[in-house]
N, C-alpha and C positions, 0 to 999 in steps of 0.2 A: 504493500500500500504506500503511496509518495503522499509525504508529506504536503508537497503542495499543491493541496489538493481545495475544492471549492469552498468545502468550513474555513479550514486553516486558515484561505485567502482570506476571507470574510472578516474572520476573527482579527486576524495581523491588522486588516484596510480600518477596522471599528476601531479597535486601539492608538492605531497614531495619531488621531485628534488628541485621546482623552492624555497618552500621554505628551503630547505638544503643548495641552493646557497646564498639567502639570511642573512641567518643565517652566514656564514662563512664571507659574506664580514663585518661583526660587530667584526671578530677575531683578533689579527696578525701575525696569522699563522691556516695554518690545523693540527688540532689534530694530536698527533701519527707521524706528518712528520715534514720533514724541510721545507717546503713551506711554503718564506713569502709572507702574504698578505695586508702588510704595503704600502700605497702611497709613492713613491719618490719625499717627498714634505716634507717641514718644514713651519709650520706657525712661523711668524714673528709678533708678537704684542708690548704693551705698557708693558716692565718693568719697576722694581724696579728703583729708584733713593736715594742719597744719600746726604745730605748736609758733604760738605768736611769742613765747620767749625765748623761741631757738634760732634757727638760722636753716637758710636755706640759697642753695648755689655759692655756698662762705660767706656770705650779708645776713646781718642780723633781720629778722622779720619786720621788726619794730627796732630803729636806729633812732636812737634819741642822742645829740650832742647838745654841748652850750651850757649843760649843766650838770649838776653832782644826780651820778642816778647810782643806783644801791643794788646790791648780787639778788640774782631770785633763783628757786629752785622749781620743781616740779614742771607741770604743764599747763600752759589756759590754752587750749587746742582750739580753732576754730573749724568747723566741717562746711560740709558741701556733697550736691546732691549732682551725680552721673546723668545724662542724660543723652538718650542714643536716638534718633531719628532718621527716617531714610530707611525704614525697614521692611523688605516683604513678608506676606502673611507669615510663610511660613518661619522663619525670623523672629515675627513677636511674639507668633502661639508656642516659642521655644523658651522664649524671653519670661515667659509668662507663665508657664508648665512647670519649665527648669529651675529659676530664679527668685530672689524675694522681691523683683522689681515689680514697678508698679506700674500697669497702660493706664494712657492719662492722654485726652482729646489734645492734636500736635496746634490747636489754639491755645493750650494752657503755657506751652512755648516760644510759640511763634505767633501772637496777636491775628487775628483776620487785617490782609491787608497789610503786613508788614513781612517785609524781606527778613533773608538771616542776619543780611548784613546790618541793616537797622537794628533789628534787633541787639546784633552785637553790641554796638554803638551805644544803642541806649544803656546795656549791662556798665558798657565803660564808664559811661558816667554818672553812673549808680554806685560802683563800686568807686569812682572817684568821691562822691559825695560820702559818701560812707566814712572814707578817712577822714577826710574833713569834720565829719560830723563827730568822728571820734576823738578826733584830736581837741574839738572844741566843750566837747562833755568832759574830758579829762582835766582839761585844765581848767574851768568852770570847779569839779570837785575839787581840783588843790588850788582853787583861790589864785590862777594865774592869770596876767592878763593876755589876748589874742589880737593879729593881726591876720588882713588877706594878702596872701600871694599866688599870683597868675604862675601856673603849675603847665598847662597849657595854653600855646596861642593857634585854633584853630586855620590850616591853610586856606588861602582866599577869603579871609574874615576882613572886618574894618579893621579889627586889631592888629593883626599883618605887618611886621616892619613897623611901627609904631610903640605897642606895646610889647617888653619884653618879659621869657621865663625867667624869672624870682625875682622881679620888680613888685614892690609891696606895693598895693592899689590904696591910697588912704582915703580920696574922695572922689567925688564926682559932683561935676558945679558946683563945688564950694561944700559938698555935705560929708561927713567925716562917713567913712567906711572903715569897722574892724570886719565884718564877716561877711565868710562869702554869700549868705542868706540876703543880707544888705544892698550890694554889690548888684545879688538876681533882681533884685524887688525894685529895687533903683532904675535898671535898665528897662523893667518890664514897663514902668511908667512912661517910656518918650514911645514912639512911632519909626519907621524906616524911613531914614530919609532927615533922621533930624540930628546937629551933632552935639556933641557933647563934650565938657572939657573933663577928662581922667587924670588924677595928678595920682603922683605914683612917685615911693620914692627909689632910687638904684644908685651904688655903691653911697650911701651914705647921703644923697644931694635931692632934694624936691624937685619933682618936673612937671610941670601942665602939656598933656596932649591930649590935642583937637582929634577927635576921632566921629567920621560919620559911619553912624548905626544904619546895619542892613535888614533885611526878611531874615526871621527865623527858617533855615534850613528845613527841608521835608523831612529828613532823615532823623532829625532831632528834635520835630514839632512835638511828638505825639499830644496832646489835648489842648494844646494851644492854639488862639487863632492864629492866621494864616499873617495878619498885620503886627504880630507880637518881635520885636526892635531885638536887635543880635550884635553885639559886641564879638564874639567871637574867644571869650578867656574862659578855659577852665582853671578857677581861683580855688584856694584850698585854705581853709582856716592852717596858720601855724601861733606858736606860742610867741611874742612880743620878745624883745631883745633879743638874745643871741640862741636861745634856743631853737632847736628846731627838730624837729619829729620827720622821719622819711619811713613810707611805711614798703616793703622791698617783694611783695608778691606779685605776680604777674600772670597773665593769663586765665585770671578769675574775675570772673563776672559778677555783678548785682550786689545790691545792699546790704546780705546781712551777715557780714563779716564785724559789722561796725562796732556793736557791744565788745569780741571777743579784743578789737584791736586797742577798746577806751580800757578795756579791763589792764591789757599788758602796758601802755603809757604808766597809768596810774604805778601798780605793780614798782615798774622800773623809778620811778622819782619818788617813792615811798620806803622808810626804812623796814615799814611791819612787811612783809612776804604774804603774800593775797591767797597764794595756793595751798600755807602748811605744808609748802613741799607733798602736795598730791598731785593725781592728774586730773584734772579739771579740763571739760571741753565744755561747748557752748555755743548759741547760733541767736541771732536777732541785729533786726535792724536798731540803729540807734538815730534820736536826733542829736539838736545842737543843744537841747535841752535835757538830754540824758536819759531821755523817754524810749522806752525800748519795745517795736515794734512785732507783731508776725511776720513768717516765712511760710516758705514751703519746704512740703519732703522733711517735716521733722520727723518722721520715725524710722526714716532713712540714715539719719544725720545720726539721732541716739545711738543705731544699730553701729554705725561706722566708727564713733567712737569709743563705744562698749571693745569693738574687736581691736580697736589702739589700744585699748589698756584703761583708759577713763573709768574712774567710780565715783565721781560727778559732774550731772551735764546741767547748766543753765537753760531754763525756756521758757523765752516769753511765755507770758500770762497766758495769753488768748492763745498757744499754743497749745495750752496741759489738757483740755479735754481730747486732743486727738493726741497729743503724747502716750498716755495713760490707757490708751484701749488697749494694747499690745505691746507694754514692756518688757524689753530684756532684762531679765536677773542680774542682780547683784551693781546695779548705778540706782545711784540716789538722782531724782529729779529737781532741780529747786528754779521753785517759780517764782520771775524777777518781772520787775513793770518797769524799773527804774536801774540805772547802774549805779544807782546807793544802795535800791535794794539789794543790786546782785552782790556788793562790796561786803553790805551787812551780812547777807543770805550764809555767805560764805566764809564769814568770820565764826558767825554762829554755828555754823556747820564744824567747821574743824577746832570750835572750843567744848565742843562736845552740846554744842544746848542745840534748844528746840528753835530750826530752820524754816522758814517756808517753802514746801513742796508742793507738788502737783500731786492734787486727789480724784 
């Protein structure tokens, strides 16, 4: 009897569709076309973490000069949440079978209507403000005074050749600026098209420049109108006289490193040691007022730093009802609103008394 015979044919001719279809959902795209065949899905898992008293590529995390800063021990780890996009079916149903990651609509990452690269962009200057923000709640707590300096000068901006990186910004038409909050709010007040005089001071001398404000950038509008006046300076809160705070991480996105970074400032210009020499990790946004925000992927973050070694994590308030559904053993949760509270939370924790936790 031969094989290829009229079933056989039949059977082999019916099978190469079905496996042609299977084949392509393993793609992210059809050959030769523009047809994607990627899930509208981002897994969310356990990332990288960082201790903010240590160092990373030989730079301290938190570099603080200009002043007497004091030895510290243990860890104040900051975390961060993995996030993989771009995947076919078969891909996530792996992601998601095999893994503790989490599928989550790829608008929880990528906005409707916004590129990656936008996106990226806005992380940058999220995580810029972030330091700022940290560095201004820090020194706010040790009762120090703050200046703004222009950290970046966006290319093709008014600022362009005009204003330079680490020219302290002090006014604008005549009105004192310490902060970079100031500085936004100031600007947001003119129109494109109108100019403005920036005095700023470099190497030690006062300078007045004329600068005409342009459009807010598409890229960097997101909720603002479309008429909202563009200077073009990412300004960073620093500490007054000779101190100055560099914070040395790169290639992390978004806000809420901020807590972990006010906590290690503090830390380092303090004699008392914040950590007891433990390992402490921790996630939230912070302001300028030391108000400490929600994230996402906290139980990613917990998870990530339970396997560094951590046995206690900081989490924003409004974080601890999703904290607490599914903790891992053996870390203490303690739940902060303020980086006083986190300061106290954690004093009281490692003096043996009763902390505020997540219930």
């Amino acid at each position: 009897m031969k094989f290829w015979n009229r079933r056989n044919r039949t059977i082999v001719v019916g099978a190469v569709p079905v496996v042609a279809v299977f084949s392509l959902l393993g793609l992210p795209s059809i050959p030769g076309t523009g047809i994607d065949l990627t899930v509208p899905y981002a897994a969310e898992g356990n990332g990288p973490t960082f201790n903010t008293l240590g160092e990373v590529e030989s730079r301290q995390v938190v570099d603080i000069s200009g002043a007497k800063t004091y030895p510290t021990s243990g860890n104040l780890n900051m975390t961060t949440v993995s996030v993989r996009t771009n995947m076919t079916l078969p891909q996530a149903l792996k992601r998601w079978i095999s893994t503790d990651d989490t599928l989550v609509p790829i608008e929880h990452v990528f906005p409707s209507g916004k590129s990656s690269e936008e996106v990226q962009r806005q992380n940058a200057v999220a995580f810029a403000n972030s330091e700022s923000n940290a560095t201004i709640s820090a020194m706010n707590h040790l009762n120090k005074p703050l200046e703004t300096m222009a950290l970046e000068i966006s290319e093709d901006s008014p600022a362009q050749g005009k204003i330079e990186v680490n020219d302290i910004i002090t006014k604008v038409d005549g009105e004192k600026i310490t902060l970079p909050s100031e500085l936004s709010d100031k600007i947001k007040g003119y129109k494109p098209g109108d100019e403005v005089t920036v005095t700023v001071k470099r190497q030690e001398k006062d300078k007045d420049i004329k600068v005409k404000l342009a459009e807010l950038p598409k890229e960097v509008r997101g909720d603002h109108p479309k008429d909202t006046a563009f200077l073009g300076v990412t300004a960073v809160a620093q500490p007054g006289g000779n101190i100055k705070v560099e914070y040395n991480l790169t290639d992390i996105g978004g806000p809420s490193a901020g807590l972990m970074f006010s906590m290690a400032v503090v830390d380092k210009l303090t004699p008392e040691e914040l950590t007891g020499g433990k390992f402490v990790a921790g996630t939230g946004t912070i302001d300028a007022a030391g108000k400490v925000g929600p994230i996402g992927g906290i139980t990613h973050k917990i998870a990530a730093a339970k396997e560094a070694g951590a046995e206690v994590f900081l989490v924003p308030a409004q974080n601890c009802a999703e904290a607490v559904h599914e903790p891992p053993e053996g870390i203490t949760l303690l739940k902060v609103d303020t980086l006083d509270d986190a300061i106290k939370d954690l004093k009281d924790y490692n003096d043996g008394k009763q902390a505020d936790t997540c219930k």
